[in-house]
N, C-alpha and C positions, 0 to 999 in steps of 0.2 A: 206365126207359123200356122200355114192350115192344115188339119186334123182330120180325120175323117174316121166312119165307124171303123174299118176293117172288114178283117174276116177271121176267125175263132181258129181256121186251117190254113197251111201247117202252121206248126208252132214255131218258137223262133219268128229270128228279123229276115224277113222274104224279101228281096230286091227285086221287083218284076222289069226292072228298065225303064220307069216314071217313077215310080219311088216305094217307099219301103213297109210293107206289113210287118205288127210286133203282135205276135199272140204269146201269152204265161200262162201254164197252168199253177194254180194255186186254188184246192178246193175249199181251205178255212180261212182265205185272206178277208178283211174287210175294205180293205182297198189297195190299189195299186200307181204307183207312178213309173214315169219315164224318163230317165236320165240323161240329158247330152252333154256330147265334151266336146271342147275342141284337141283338149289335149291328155294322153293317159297320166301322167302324173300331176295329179290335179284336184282339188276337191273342187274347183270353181266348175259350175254349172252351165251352160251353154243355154239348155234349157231343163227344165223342170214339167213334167206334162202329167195329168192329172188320166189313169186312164177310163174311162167311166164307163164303157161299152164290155157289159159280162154277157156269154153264153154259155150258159150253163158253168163248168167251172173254169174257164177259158178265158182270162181281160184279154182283150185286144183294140187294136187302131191302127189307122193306115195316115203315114205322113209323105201325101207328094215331094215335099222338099229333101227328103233324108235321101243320101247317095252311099254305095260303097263306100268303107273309109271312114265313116262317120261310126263315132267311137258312143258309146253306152248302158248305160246298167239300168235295176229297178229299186226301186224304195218297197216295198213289202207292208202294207201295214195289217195289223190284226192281236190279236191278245198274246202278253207275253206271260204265259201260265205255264213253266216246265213242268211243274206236277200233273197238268193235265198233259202234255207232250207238245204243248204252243210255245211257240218262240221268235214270234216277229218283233222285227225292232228295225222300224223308218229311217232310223238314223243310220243304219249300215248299209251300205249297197250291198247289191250283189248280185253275181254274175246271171245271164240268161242261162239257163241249164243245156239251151237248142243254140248257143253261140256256135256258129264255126270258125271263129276267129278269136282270140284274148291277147291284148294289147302286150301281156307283158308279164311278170310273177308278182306274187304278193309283197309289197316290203313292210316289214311286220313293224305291229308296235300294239298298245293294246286296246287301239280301240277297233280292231278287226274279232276284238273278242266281243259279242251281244252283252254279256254279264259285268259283273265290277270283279274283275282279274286280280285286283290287289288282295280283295276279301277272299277272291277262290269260290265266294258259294253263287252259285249260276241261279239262283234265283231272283238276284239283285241287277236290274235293267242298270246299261251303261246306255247312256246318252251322246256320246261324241261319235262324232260324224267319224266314218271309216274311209270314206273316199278317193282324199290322199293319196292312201298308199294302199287302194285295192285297182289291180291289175282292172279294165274295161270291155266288155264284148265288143268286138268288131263287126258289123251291115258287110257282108262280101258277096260279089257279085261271082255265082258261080260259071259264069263262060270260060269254058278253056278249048283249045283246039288238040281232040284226042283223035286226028283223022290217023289211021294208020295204028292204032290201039289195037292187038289184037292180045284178049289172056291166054296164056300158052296152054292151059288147062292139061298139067300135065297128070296122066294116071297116079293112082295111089301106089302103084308096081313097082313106079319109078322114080319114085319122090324121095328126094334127100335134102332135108334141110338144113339149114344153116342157121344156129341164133347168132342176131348181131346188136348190138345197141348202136345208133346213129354216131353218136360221140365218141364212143371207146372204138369205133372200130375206122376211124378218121382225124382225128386233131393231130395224131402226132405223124401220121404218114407221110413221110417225105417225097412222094411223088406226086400231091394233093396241092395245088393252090393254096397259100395261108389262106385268103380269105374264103375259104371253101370249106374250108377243114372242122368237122362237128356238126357239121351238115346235110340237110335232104341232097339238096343236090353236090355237095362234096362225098354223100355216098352213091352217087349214081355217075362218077365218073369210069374213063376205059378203064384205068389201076384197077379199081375197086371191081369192075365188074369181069376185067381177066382174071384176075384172083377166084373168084366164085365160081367162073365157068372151068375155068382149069382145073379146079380140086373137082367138078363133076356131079357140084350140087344141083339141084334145079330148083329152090327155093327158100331165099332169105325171111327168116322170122325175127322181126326187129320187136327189141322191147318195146314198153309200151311208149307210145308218143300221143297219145291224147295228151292234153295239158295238163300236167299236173303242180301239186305243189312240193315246197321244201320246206318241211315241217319248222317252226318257229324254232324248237326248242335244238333243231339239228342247225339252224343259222345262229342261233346264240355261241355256238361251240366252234363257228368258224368251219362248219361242214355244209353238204347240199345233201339231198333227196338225189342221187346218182341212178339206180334202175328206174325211176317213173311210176311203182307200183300206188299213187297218188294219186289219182283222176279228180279234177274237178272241172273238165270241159270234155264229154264224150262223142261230140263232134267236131272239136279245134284241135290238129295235129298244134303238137309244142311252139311254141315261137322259139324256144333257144335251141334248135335246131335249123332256124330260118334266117336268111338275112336282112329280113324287113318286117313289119309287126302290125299293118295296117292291113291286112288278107294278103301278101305276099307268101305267108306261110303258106297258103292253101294253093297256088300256084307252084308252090314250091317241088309240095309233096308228090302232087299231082306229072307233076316233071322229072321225078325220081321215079314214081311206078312206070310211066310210058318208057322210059331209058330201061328198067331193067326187062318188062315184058318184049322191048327189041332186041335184048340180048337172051331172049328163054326162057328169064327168070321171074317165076312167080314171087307175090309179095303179100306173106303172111303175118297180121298185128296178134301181138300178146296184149289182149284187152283185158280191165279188169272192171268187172261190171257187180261185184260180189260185194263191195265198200267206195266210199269215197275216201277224200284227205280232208272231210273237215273232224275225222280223228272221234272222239267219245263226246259224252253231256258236255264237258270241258274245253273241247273244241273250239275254232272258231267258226264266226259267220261269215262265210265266203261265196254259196249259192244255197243249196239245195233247201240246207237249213233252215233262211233265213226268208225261201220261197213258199215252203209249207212243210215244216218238222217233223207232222203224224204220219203225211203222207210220205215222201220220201224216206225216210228209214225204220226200220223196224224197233217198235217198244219192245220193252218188255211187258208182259200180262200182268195186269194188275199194277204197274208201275212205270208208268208213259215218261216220267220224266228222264230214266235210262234205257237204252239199245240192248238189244238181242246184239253178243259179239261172236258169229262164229268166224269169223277173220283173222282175230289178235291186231285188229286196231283200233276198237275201241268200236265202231259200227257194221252193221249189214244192211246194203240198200235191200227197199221193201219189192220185192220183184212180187209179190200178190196182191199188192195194188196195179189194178189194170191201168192206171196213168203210169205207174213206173216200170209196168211191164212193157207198154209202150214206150217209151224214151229207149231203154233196150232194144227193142226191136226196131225203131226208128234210125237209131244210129249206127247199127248194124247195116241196114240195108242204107243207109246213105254211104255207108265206109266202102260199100262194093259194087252201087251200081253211081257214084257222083266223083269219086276219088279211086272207081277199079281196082281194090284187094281182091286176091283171092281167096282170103280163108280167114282164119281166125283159130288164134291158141284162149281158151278161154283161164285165166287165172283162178284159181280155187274152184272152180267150178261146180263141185259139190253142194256149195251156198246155195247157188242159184236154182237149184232141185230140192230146196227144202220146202214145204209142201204137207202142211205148214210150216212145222221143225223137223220133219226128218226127211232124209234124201229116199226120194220114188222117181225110177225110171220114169212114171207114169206121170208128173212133174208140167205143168200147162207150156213152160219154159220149153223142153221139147217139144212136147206136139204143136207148139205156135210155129218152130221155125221147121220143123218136118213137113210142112203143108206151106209153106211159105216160098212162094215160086222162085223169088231171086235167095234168099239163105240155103235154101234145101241143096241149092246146087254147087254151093264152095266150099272150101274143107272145112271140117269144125274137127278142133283138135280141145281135148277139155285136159288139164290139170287135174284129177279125179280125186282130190281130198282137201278137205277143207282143216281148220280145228275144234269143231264143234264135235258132240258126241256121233261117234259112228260116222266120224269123216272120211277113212280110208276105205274108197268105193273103186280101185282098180278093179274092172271088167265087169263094173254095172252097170254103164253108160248102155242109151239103146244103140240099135241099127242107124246106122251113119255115122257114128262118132267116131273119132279115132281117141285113146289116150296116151298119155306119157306114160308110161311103165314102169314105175316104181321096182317092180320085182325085177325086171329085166337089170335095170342100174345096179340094185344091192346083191342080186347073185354072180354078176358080171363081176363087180367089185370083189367081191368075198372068196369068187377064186382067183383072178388073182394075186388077192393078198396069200393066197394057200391054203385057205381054209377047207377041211376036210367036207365031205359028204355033199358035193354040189355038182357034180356031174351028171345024175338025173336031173335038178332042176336044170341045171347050163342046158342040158338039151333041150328040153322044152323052151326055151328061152328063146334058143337059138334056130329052131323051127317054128315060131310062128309062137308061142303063147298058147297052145289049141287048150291047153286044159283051165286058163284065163275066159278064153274065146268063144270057144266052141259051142257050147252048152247053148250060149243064147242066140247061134246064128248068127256067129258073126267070123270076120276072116281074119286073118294074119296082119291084115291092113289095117285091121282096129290098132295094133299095136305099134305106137311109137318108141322107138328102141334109141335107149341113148345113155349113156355114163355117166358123165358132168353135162351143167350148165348153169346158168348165173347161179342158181342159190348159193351154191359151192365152189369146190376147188376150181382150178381150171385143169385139163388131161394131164399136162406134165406137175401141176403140184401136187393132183391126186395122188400120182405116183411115186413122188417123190419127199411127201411128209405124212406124219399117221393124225393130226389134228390139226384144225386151221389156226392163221395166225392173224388174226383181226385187230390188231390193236393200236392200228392208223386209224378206225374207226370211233375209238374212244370211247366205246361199249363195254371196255375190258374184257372183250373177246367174246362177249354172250348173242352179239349178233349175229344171223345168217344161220345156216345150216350147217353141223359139224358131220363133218363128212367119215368119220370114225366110224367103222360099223363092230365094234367089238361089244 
C-alpha cells in the first residue's frame, strides 16, 4: 500500500477524491498506528500502518488507495501511568474522535476495558486486543446534492419548538414504512412532517444523535442507553438510526434536514459536549481516552489519575485545552455548514463555562463562538445548570444565548398543582422573564419556556400522577428527574 506524508489539516479521515488524509491529535503519544478492516466485526487487520509523520502534536498520512467505505481505527501507543493521568494501551483500538461515520456499537466484554477489570484496580495494563467487538470509523465521502436547501431561518418571535427523539417518535407509527421506522429518514416522512406543521411548530429539537454509547453495565441488565446523553463520536450522526453503516448514515441525516427545511422546519441537535460515555478512571477505552487521557478530560489537581465530575458521570471533557476546545468548535461548525442544522441545545452547559472551575459569562467558550462567523449566527440554546458547585446559572448566560427556564417550568408547575403565593411570579413568567432578563440586556427570547421534557414526566403524566414511576428501568426508581415539586 502506498503512503505518503500527509497533511497535519483537518483532522480526521479527509476523502479528497484520489484518496484519503488521516490526521490524530495526541499531544503525549509516543507513537501512533493505523487500523484497516475489511469488515467491522472483526479483530482481523486488513492493514496495520505505522504512522511516522508528526507535526507538532498532529500524526498524520496520506493513503492514495483508501476510498469512502473503508473501515478503520488507531493503536495509540505511549505510557500507561494513571497516577500521572497516561493511559495508552496498543492493544485497544479506538475510535478517530473527527470520525463522521462509526461502523456500528460497542459489543462489550472486557477487554474494551485498558485495565484488568477482574482485579478492578485500573492501574494494572490488560493486554487483549479490544478490536473484535469495538464498533470501527468510517472514510465518507462528503458529496451530497443540497441544490434547493434553503434554512428557513425562522425569527426568535416565532419559534416553537418541538423535542423529539428519532426512535420514540417513529418505530411504532403506523403510517411509517416498517423499514423506515426509527429512523433519519422514517422521520422525515409527509406523516411525520404534517404532524409538526399542523400543531404550528417551526422547529424540531431531536435528542442527541451523535454516536453514542450503551453503557456495559445497562446491557448486562438487558437494557440500552435510550436518550443518547452518551457521545462518543461528535461528528457521526448514530448509525441505529440509519439504514446502512458504511457513511450511509451521513446521507441519511442529511436527507432528513433538506425534507424538513422544504417543509419550514428548522432542525435543532441536543449536543452534549460537557462529558463523554467512556464514564469515570473505571471506564472503558473506546476513544478519547485511549487517544490522550490528560488531554482530553479533565484531572483532578494534584491527582491526574481521577476526573473533575461536574456531570454525575463520572467525567468532564477538558474544553481549556485549546485542542479540545477545538474539536468543539470544529464539530459545531461541521454540524451546520456540511449536515445544515440550525442551532444547537447545548446539554449541561454550565460545564462548558467553567473557567477554570467556576461558571463566568466571560468563559473563552463564549466569546470563541460570539466572533465565530457561521456559530454566531444559529440558535444556541444552553441547559444552564450543571452538578458541580454553583451550577444553577438560569439567566447568566451572555447576549445571544437563549435558555431553558427552569423557573418558568417549576412556577408553571406549582400553580397548577394550587400552590399558594405564585401569581406574581406566574406573571413574570408569563411576560417574558424580565426580571431573569433584563438586567443583562437581554430579551424575552433569551427565554425558553417549557413544562415537561425527556428528563421527566411526559404533559399528561405530569398531570396525572404526583411521582414518577420508573421501575421498567431497574434503578428502583432513582433514575431520571422526579418531577415532584413539594
Amino acid at each position: 500500500m502506498r503512503i505518503w506524508p500527509g497533511s497535519p489539516a483537518p483532522l480526521g479521515a479527509t476523502f479528497d477524491g484520489e484518496g484519503t488524509n488521516f490526521a490524530l491529535f495526541s499531544e503525549h503519544a509516543t507513537g501512533v498506528e493505523l487500523c484497516l478492516f475489511d469488515e467491522p466485526d472483526t479483530a482481523e487487520q486488513a492493514a496495520r500502518i505505522e504512522v511516522r509523520q508528526r507535526t507538532g502534536d498532529v500524526w498524520h498520512c496520506d493513503l492514495p488507495d483508501v476510498r469512502p467505505g473503508t473501515l478503520y481505527g488507531y493503536r495509540v501507543h505511549g505510557p500507561y501511568e494513571p497516577e500521572a493521568g497516561h493511559r495508552f494501551n496498543p492493544a485497544k483500538l479506538v475510535l478517530d474522535p473527527y470520525a463522521r461515520a462509526i461502523s456500528g456499537t460497542v459489543q462489550w466484554d472486557e477487554t474494551q476495558f485498558a485495565y484488568d477489570l477482574a482485579s478492578g484496580d485500573d492501574r494494572r495494563r490488560d493486554d487483549r486486543d479490544s478490536a473484535r467487538g469495538m464498533p470501527k470509523s468510517v472514510v465518507v465521502d462528503g458529496a451530497f446534492n443540497w441544490a434547493g436547501d434553503r434554512p428557513p431561518n425562522i425569527p426568535w418571535n416565532r419559534t416553537v419548538i418541538y423535542e423529539a427523539h428519532v426512535k420514540g417518535m417513529t418505530q411504532l407509527h403506523p403510517d411509517l414504512p416498517e423499514e423506515l421506522r426509527g429512523t433519519y429518514l422514517g422521520l422525515s416522512t409527509d406523516p411525520i412532517l404534517d404532524h409538526l406543521t399542523g400543531l404550528g411548530v417551526t422547529a424540531i429539537e431531536l435528542l442527541p444523535v451523535h454516536q453514542f454509547v450503551s453503557e456495559d453495565y445497562l446491557v448486562q441488565k438487558g437494557l440500552q442507553n435510550y436518550w443518547g446523553y452518551s457521545s462518543i463520536g461528535y461528528f457521526a450522526p448514530d448509525v441505529r438510526y440509519a439504514t446502512g453503516a458504511r457513511g450511509q448514515q451521513v446521507d441519511e441525516f442529511k436527507t432528513m434536514v433538506k425534507r424538513f427545511h422544504g417543509a419550514g422546519l428548522e432542525v435543532i441537535l441536543d449536543v452534549v459536549y460537557n462529558h463523554t460515555g467512556e464514564g469515570n478512571h473505571l471506564g472503558p477505552t473506546l476513544c478519547f481516552r485511549g487517544v490522550d487521557n490528560l488531554s482530553y478530560y479533565r484531572p483532578v489537581p494534584g491527582d491526574p489519575r481521577h476526573y473533575l465530575d461536574y456531570t454525575g458521570t463520572g467525567n468532564s471533557l477538558n474544553l481549556p485545552h485549546p485542542r479540545v476546545m477545538q474539536l468543539v468548535m470544529d464539530s459545531l461548525r461541521y454540524w451546520v455548514t456540511e449536515m445544515h442544522v440550525d442551532g444547537f441545545r447545548f446539554d449541561l452547559a454550565t460545564t462548558l463555562a467553567r473557567q477554570p472551575f467556576d461558571f463566568t459569562r466571560e468563559a473563552e467558550f463564549f466569546h470563541i463562538i460570539r466572533q465565530d462567523p457561521v456559530l454566531s449566527r444559529v440558535k444556541l440554546i444552553a441547559e444552564p445548570w450543571d452538578v458541580g458547585p454553583n451550577g444553577y446559572q438560569v439567566g447568566d448566560f451572555p447576549v445571544g444565548w437563549a435558555e431553558w427556564n427552569g423557573r418558568y417550568r417549576d412556577t408553571v408547575r406549582r400553580f397548577w398543582r394550587g400552590d399558594g403565593g405564585q401569581i406574581g411570579d406566574l406573571a413574570y413568567r408569563l411576560s417574558g422573564s424580565s426580571d431573569i432578563y433584563e438586567a443583562s440586556g437581554r430579551t424575552p427570547y433569551s427565554s425558553i419556556n417549557f413544562v415537561t421534557a425527556h428528563d421527566g414526566f411526559t404533559l399528561r403524566d405530569l398531570v396525572s400522577y404526583e411521582r414518577k414511576h420508573n421501575e421498567a428501568n431497574l434503578e428502583d426508581n432513582r433514575d431520571g428527574q422526579d418531577d415532584n415539586l413539594s
